[in-house]
DOLOTI-632397 format. One record per residue (C-alpha): residue number from 1; residue in one letter; chain; x, y, z. Coordinates in steps of 0.25 Angstrom, whole numbers, m for minus. Each point is the difference from the previous one (the first is absolute). Layout:
<nukols>
@i:NUM, aa:a, ch:A, u:X, v:Y, w:Z .
...
</nukols>
This chain:
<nukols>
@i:1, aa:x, ch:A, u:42, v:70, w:m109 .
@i:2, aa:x, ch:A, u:m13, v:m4, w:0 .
@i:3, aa:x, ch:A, u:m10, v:2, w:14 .
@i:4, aa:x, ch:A, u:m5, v:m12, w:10 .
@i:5, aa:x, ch:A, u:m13, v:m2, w:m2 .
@i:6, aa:x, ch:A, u:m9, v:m8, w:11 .
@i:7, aa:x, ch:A, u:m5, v:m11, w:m8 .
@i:8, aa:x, ch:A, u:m9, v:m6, w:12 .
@i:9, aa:x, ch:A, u:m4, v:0, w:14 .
@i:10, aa:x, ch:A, u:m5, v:m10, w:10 .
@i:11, aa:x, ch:A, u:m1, v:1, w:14 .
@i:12, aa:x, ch:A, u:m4, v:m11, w:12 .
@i:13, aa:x, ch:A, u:m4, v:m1, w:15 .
@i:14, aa:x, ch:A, u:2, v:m12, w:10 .
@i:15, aa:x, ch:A, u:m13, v:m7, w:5 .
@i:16, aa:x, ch:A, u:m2, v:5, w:12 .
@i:17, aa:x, ch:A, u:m9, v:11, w:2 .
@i:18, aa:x, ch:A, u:1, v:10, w:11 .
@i:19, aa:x, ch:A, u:m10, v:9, w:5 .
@i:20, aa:x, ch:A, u:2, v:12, w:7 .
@i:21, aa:x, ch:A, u:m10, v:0, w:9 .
@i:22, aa:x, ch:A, u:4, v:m14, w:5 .
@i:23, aa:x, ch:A, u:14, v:3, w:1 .
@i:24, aa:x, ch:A, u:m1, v:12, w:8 .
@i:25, aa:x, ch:A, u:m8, v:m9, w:10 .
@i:26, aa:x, ch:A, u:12, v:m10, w:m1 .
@i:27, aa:x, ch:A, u:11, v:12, w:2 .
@i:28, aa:x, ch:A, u:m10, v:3, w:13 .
@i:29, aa:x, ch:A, u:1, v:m11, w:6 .
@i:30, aa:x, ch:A, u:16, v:m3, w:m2 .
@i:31, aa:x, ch:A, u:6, v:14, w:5 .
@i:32, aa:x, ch:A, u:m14, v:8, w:8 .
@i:33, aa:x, ch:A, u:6, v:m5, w:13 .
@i:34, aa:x, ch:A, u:16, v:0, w:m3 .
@i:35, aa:x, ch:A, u:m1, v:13, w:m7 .
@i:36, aa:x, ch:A, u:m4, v:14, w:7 .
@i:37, aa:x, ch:A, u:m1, v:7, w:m11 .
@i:38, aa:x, ch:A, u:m7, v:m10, w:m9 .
@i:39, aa:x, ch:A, u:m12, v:6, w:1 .
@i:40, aa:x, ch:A, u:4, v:12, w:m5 .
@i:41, aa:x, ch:A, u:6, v:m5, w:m13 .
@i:42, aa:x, ch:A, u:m14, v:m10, w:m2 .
@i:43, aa:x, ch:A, u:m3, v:12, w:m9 .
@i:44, aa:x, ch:A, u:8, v:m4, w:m9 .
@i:45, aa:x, ch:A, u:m9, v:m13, w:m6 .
@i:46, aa:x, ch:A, u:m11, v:10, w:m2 .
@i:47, aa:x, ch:A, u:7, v:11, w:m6 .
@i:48, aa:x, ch:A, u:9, v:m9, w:m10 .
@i:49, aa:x, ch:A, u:m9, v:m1, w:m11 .
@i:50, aa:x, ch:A, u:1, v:m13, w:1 .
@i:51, aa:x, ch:A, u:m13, v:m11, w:0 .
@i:52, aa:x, ch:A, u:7, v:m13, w:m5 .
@i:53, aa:x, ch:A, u:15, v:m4, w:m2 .
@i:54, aa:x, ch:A, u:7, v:m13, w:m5 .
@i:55, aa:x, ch:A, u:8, v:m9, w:7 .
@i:56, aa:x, ch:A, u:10, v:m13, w:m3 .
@i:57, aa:x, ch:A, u:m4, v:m7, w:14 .
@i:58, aa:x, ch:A, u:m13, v:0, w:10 .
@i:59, aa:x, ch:A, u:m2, v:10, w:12 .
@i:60, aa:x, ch:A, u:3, v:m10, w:10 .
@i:61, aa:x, ch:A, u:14, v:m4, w:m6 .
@i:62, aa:x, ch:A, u:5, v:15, w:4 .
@i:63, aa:x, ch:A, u:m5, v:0, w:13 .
@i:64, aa:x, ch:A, u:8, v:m13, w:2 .
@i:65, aa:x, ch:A, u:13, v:10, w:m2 .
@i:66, aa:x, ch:A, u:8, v:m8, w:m9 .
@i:67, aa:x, ch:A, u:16, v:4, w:0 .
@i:68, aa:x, ch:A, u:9, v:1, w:m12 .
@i:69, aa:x, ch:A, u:m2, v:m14, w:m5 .
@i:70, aa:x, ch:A, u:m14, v:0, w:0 .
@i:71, aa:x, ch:A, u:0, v:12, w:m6 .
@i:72, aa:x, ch:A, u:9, v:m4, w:m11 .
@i:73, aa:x, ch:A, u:m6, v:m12, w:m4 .
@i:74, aa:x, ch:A, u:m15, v:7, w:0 .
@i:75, aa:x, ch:A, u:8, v:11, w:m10 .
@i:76, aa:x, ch:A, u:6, v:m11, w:m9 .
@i:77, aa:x, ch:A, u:m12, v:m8, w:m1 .
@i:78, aa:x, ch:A, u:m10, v:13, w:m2 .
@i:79, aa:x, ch:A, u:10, v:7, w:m9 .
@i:80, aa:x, ch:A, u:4, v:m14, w:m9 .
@i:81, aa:x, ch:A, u:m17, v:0, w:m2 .
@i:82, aa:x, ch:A, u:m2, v:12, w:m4 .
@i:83, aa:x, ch:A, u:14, v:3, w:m9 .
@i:84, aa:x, ch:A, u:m6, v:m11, w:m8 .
@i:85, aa:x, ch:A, u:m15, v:4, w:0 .
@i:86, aa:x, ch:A, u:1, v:14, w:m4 .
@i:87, aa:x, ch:A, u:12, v:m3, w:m10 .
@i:88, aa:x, ch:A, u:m6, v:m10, w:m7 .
@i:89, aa:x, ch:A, u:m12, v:10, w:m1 .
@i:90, aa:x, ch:A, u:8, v:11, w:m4 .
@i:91, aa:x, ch:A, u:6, v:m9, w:m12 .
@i:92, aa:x, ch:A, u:m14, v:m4, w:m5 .
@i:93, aa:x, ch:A, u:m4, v:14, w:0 .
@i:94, aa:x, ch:A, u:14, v:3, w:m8 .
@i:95, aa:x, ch:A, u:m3, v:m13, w:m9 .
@i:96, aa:x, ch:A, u:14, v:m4, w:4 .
@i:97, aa:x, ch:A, u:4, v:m15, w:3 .
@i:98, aa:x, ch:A, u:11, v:2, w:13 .
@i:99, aa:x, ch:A, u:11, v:m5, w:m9 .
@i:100, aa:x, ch:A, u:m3, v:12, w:m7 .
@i:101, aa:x, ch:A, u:5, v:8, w:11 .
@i:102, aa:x, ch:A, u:14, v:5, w:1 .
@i:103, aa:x, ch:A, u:3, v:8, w:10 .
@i:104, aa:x, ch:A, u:m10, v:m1, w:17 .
@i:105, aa:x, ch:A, u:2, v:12, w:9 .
@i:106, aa:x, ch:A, u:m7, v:m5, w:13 .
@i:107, aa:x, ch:A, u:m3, v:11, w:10 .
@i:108, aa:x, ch:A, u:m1, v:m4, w:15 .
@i:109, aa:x, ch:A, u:5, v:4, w:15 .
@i:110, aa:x, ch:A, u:m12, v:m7, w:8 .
@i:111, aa:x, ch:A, u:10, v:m13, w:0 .
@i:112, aa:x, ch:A, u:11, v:m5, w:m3 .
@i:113, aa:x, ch:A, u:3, v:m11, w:m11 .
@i:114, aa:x, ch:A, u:14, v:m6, w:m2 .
@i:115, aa:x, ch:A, u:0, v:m3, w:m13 .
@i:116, aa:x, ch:A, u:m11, v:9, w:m4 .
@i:117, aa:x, ch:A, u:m14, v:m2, w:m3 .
@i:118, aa:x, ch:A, u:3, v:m1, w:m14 .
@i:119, aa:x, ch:A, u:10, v:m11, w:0 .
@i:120, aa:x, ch:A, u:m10, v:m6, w:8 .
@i:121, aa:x, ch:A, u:m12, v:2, w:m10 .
@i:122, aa:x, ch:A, u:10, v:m4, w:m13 .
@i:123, aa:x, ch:A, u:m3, v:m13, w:m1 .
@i:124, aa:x, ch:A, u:m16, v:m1, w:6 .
@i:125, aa:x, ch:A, u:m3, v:13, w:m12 .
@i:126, aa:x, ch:A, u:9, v:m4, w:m11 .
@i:127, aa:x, ch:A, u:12, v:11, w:0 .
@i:128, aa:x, ch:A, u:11, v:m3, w:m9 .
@i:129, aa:x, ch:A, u:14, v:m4, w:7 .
@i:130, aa:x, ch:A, u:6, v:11, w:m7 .
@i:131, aa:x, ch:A, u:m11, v:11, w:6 .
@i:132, aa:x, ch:A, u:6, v:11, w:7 .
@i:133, aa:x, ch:A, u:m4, v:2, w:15 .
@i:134, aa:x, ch:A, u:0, v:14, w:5 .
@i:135, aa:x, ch:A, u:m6, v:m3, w:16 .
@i:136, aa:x, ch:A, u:0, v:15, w:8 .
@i:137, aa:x, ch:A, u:m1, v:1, w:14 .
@i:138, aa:x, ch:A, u:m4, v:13, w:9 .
@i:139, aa:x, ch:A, u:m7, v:10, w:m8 .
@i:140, aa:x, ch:A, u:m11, v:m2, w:8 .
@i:141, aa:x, ch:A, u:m14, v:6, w:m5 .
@i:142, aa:x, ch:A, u:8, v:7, w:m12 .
@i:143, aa:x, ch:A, u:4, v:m13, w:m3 .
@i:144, aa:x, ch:A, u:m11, v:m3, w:m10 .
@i:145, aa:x, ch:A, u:4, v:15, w:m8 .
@i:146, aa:x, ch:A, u:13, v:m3, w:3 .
@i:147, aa:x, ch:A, u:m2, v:m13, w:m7 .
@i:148, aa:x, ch:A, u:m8, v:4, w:m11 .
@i:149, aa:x, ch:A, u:11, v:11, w:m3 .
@i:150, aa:x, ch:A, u:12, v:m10, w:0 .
@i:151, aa:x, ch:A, u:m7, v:m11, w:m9 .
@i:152, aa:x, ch:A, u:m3, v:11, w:m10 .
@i:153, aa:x, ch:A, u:14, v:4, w:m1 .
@i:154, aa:x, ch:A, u:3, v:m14, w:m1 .
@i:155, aa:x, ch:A, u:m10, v:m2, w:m13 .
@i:156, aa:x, ch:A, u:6, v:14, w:m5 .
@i:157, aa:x, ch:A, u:14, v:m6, w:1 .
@i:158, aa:x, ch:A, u:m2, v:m13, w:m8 .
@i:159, aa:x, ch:A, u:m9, v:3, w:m11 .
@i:160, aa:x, ch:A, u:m9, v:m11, w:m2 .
@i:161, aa:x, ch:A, u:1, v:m9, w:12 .
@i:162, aa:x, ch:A, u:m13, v:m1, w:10 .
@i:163, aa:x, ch:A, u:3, v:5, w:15 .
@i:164, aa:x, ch:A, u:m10, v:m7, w:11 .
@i:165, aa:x, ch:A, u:0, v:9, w:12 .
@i:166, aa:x, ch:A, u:m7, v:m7, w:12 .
@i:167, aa:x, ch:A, u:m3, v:9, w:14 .
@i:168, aa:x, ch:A, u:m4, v:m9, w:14 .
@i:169, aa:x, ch:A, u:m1, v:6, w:11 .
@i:170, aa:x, ch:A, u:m8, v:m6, w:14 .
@i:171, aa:x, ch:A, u:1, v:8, w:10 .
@i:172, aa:x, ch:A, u:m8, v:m6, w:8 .
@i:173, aa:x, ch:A, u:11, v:m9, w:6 .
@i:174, aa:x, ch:A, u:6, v:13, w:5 .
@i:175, aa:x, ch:A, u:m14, v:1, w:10 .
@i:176, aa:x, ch:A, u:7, v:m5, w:12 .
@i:177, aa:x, ch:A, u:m10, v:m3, w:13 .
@i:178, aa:x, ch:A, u:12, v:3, w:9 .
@i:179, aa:x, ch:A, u:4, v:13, w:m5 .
@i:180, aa:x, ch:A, u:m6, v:13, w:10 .
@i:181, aa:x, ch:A, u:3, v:10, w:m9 .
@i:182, aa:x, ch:A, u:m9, v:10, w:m7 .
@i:183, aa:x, ch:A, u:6, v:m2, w:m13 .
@i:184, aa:x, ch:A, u:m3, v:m15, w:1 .
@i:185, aa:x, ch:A, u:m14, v:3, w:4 .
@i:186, aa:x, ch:A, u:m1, v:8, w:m14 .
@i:187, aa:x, ch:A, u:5, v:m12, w:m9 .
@i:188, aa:x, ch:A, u:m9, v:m9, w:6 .
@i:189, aa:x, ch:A, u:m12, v:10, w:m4 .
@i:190, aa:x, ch:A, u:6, v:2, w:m13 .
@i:191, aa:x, ch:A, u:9, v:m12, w:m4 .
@i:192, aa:x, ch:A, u:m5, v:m9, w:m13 .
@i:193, aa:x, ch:A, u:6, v:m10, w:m9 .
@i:194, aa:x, ch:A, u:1, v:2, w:m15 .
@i:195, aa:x, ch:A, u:8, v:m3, w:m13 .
@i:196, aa:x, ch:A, u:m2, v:5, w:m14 .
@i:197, aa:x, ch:A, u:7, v:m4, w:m11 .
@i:198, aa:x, ch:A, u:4, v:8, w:m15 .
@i:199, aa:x, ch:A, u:7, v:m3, w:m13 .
@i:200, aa:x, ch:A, u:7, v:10, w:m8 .
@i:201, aa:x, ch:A, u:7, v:2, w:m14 .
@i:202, aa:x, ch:A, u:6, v:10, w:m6 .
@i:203, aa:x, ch:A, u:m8, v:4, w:m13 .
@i:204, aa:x, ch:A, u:m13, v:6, w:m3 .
@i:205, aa:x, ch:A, u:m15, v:m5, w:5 .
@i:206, aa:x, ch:A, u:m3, v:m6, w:12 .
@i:207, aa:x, ch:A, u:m9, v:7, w:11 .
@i:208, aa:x, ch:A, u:11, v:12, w:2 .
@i:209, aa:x, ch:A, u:13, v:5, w:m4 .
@i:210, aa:x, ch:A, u:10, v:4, w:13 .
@i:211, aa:x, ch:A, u:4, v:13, w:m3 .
@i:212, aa:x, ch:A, u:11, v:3, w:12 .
@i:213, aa:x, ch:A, u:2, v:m3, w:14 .
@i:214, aa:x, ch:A, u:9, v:7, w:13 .
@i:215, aa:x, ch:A, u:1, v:m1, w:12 .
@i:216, aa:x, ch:A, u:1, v:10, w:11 .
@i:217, aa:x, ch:A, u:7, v:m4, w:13 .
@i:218, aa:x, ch:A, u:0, v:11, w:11 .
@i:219, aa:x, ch:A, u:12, v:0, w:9 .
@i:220, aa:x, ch:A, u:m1, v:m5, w:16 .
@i:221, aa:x, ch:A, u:m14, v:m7, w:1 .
@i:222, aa:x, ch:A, u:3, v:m12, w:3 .
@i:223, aa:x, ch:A, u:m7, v:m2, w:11 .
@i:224, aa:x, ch:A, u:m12, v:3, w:m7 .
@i:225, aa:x, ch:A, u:m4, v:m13, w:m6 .
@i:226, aa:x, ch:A, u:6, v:m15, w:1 .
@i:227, aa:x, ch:A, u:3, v:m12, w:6 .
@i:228, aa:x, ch:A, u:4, v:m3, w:14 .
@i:229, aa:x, ch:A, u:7, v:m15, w:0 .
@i:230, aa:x, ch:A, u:0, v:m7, w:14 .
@i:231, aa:x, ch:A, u:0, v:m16, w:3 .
@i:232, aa:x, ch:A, u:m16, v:1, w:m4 .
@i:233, aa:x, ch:A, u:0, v:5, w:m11 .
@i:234, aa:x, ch:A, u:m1, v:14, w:m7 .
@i:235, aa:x, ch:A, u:m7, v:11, w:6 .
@i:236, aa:x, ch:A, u:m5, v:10, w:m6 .
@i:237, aa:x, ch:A, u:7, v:15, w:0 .
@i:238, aa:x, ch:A, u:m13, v:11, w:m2 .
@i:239, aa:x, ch:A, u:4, v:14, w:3 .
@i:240, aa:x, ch:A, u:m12, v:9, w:6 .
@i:241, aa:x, ch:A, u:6, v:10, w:m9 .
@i:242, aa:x, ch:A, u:m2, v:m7, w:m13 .
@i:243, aa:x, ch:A, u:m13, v:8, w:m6 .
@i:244, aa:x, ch:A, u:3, v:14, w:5 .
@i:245, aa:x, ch:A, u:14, v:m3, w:m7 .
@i:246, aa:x, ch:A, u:m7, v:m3, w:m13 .
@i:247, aa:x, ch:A, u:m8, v:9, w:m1 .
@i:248, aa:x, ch:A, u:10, v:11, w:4 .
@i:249, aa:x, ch:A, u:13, v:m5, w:m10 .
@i:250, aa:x, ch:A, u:m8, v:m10, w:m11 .
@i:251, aa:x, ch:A, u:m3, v:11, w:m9 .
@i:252, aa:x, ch:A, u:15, v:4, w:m2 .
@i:253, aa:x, ch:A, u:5, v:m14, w:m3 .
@i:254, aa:x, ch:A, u:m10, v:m2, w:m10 .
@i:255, aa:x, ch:A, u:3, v:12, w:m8 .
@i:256, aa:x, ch:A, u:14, v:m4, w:3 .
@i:257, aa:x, ch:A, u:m2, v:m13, w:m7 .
@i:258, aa:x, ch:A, u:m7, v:5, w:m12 .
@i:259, aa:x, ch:A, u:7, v:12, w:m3 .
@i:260, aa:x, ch:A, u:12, v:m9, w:m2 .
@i:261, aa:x, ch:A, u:m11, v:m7, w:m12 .
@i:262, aa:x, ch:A, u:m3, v:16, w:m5 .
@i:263, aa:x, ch:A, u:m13, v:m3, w:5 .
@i:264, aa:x, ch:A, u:m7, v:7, w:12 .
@i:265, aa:x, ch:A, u:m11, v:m3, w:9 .
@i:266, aa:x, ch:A, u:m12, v:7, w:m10 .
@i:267, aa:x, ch:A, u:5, v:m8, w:m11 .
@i:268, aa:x, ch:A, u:m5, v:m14, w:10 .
@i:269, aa:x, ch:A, u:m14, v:m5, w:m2 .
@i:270, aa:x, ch:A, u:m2, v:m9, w:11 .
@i:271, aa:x, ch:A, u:9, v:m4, w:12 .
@i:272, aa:x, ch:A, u:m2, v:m14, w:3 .
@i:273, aa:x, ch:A, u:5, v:m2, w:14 .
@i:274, aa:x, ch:A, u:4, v:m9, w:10 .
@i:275, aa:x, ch:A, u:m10, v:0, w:11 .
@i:276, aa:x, ch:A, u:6, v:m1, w:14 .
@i:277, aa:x, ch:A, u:m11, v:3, w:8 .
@i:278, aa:x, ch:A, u:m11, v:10, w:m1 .
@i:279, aa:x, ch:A, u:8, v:12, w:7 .
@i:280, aa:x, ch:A, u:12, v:m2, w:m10 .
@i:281, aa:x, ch:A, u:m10, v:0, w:m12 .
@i:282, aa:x, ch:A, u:m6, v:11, w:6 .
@i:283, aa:x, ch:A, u:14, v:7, w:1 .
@i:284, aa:x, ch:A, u:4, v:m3, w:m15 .
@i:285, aa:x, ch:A, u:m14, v:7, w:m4 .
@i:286, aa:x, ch:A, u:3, v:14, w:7 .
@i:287, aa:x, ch:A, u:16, v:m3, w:m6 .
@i:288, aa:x, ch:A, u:m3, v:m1, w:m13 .
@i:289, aa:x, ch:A, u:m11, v:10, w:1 .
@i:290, aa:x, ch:A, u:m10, v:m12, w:m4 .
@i:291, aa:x, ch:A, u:m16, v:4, w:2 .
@i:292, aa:x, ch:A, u:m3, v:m8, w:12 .
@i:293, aa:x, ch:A, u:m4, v:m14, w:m3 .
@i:294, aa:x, ch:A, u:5, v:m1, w:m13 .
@i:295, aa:x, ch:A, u:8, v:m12, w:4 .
@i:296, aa:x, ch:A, u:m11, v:m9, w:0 .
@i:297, aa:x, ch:A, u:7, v:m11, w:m4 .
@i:298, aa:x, ch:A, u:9, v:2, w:10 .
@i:299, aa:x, ch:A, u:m9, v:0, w:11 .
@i:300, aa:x, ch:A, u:m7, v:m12, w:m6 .
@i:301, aa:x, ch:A, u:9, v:m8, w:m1 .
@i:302, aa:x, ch:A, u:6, v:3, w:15 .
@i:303, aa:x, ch:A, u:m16, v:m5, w:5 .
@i:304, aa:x, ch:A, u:m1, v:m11, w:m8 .
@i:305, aa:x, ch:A, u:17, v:m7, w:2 .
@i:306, aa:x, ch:A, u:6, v:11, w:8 .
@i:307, aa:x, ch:A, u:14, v:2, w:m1 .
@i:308, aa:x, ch:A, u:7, v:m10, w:m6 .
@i:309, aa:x, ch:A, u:14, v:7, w:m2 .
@i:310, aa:x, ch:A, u:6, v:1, w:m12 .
@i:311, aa:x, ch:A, u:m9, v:m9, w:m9 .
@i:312, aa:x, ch:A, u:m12, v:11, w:5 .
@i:313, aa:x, ch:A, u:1, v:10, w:m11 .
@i:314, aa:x, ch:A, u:m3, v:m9, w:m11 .
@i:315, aa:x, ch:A, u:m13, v:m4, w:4 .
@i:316, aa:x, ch:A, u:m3, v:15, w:m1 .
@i:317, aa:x, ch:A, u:6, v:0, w:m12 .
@i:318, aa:x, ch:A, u:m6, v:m14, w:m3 .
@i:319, aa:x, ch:A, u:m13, v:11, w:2 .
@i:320, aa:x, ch:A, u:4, v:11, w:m8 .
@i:321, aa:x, ch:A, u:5, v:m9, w:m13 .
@i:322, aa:x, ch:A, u:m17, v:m6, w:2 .
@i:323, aa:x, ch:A, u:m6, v:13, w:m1 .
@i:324, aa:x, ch:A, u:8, v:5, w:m11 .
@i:325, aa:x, ch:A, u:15, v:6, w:2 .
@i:326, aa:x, ch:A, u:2, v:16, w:m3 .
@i:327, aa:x, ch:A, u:10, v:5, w:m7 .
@i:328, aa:x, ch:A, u:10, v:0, w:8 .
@i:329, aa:x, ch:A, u:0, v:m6, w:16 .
@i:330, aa:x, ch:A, u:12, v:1, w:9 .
@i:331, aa:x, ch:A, u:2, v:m11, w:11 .
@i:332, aa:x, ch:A, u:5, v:4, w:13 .
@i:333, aa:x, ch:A, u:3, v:m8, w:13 .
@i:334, aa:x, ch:A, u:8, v:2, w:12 .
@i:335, aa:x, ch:A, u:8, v:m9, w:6 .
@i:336, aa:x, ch:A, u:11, v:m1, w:11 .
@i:337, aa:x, ch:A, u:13, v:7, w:m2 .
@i:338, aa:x, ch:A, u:m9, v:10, w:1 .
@i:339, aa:x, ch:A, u:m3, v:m2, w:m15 .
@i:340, aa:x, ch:A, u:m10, v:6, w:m11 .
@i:341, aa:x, ch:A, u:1, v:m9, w:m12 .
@i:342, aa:x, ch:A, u:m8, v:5, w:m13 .
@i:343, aa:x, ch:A, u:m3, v:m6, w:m14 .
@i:344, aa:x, ch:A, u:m7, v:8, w:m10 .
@i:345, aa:x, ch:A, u:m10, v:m7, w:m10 .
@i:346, aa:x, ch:A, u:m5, v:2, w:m15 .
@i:347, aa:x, ch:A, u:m13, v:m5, w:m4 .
@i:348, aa:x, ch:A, u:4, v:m9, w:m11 .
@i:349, aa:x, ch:A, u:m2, v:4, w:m14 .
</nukols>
């Protein structure tokens, strides 16, 4: 059985631009006199990382705190946009027409879409009636690794057929101006909105070969990272806990993960990692015993889009793949369950 090979990437923004100085100013003015402990937290939109983010709506339509339907129609609308942007670019970059595409895995759990947004994109990108639809919910900021791990098990399966893995998240419709809580106060400093897009075959070529992928999932943290679902919308569950946490277990699931490949952490490269905030990035450095700073495509990427969730790791690897791919570079995200999903890639030949 041939290896999936990652035959081209592609990832979008939406429009609007947000800056973080502007937004902290916003956040300010919304929760300063509501929220004692508010200036406390401010910190946080200076030590983020962050300068600019992305967002599907202006800052004045969240400060008129939409409920569910709102929010559901700004998702629909913002994700049916950018499906169909950043697949159709992906496409090109593969030199595929969409009815060459057999099989969509869609990654999202910022929204909710019934039918899917792939059903909803068939007819407006050119999908064949036939194609297969794989739409995943709930994976969270592992969603994208996740994603990428399923599709290439897909390709691996069906020799020959060409998987479109598309990941949108906007996690700005989970900023909620009504919502006094410190981990609301977090998103807001550190919630973009983002998609990317990838095409993969089993064979030989492309831009990588997917060696392997596992995942580690570590009993009784569920409270460390989710959703919390009430008549406005999501809110979003951020445990204080979530850095110390990596830094303290990562290092044992990874080698986990790999060992199952017969690889180990010395035989890795380059970690491209999912940045979700500068404190985690800091704790996957001192975890994967990482010189400090070398994820500087990680923290880039956090400044310039923040976190995007699940689609955020492939514009580091967007990064990585531009300046040249090493030899062999592992994929690692965390997501809620509490989840660490890898995917380990081989320069092409």
């Amino acid at each position: 059985m041939k290896s999936a090979s990652l035959l081209a990437l592609a990832t979008a923004v939406p429009p609007h631009v947000v800056v973080q100085k502007e937004v902290a100013a916003l956040a300010h003015a919304v929760f300063a006199d509501r929220y004692p402990a508010f200036d406390r937290l401010a910190r946080v939109f200076e030590t983020s990382g962050i300068r600019t983010r992305y967002a599907v709506r202006p800052a004045d339509w969240y400060l008129s705190e939409p409920g569910w339907p709102e929010r559901t129609a700004a998702y629909l609308e913002g994700a049916d946009a950018l499906f169909a942007r950043v697949a159709q670019e992906a496409l090109e970059m593969a030199g595929l027409a969409a009815d060459e595409i057999d099989t969509v895995v869609t990654i999202s759990s910022t929204g909710i879409a019934t039918p899917s947004l792939e059903a909803r994109a068939l007819s407006r990108i050119g999908f064949r009636t036939d194609v297969a639809r794989v739409p995943v919910f709930g994976l969270g900021c592992a969603g994208g690794v996740s994603g990428f791990s399923i599709a290439a098990r897909l390709a691996e399966s069906r020799p020959g057929t060409n998987i479109l893995l598309v990941v949108i998240e906007l996690c700005t419709l989970a900023s909620r101006p009504d919502s006094l809580t410190k981990a609301n106060i977090v998103a807001t400093a550190l919630f973009g909105d983002g998609a990317a897009a990838c095409v993969l075959r089993a064979g030989d070529g492309g831009l990588a070969e997917i060696e392997a992928a596992g995942e580690y999932t570590w009993p009784e943290t569920l409270d460390l990272m989710g959703w919390d679902v009430d008549p406005q919308g999501f809110g979003v569950i951020f445990a204080r806990a979530i850095p110390p946490f990596v830094e303290a277990n990562l290092r044992v699931a990874v080698r986990n993960v790999l060992e199952r490949q017969s690889l180990a952490l010395a035989d890795v490269d380059r970690f491209v990692c999912h940045p979700g905030g500068a404190k985690v990035v800091t704790a996957l450095e001192r975890a994967l015993s990482l010189p400090q700073g070398s994820l500087d495509h990680e923290r880039e990427v956090l400044a310039t889009y923040g976190n995007m969730s699940a689609p955020t790791v492939f514009f580091v690897l967007d990064r990585v793949l531009k300046q040249g791919l090493p030899p062999r570079a592992v994929l690692s995200a965390l997501g809620p369950g509490f989840t660490a999903s890898l995917v380990s890639l081989k320069r092409a030949a």
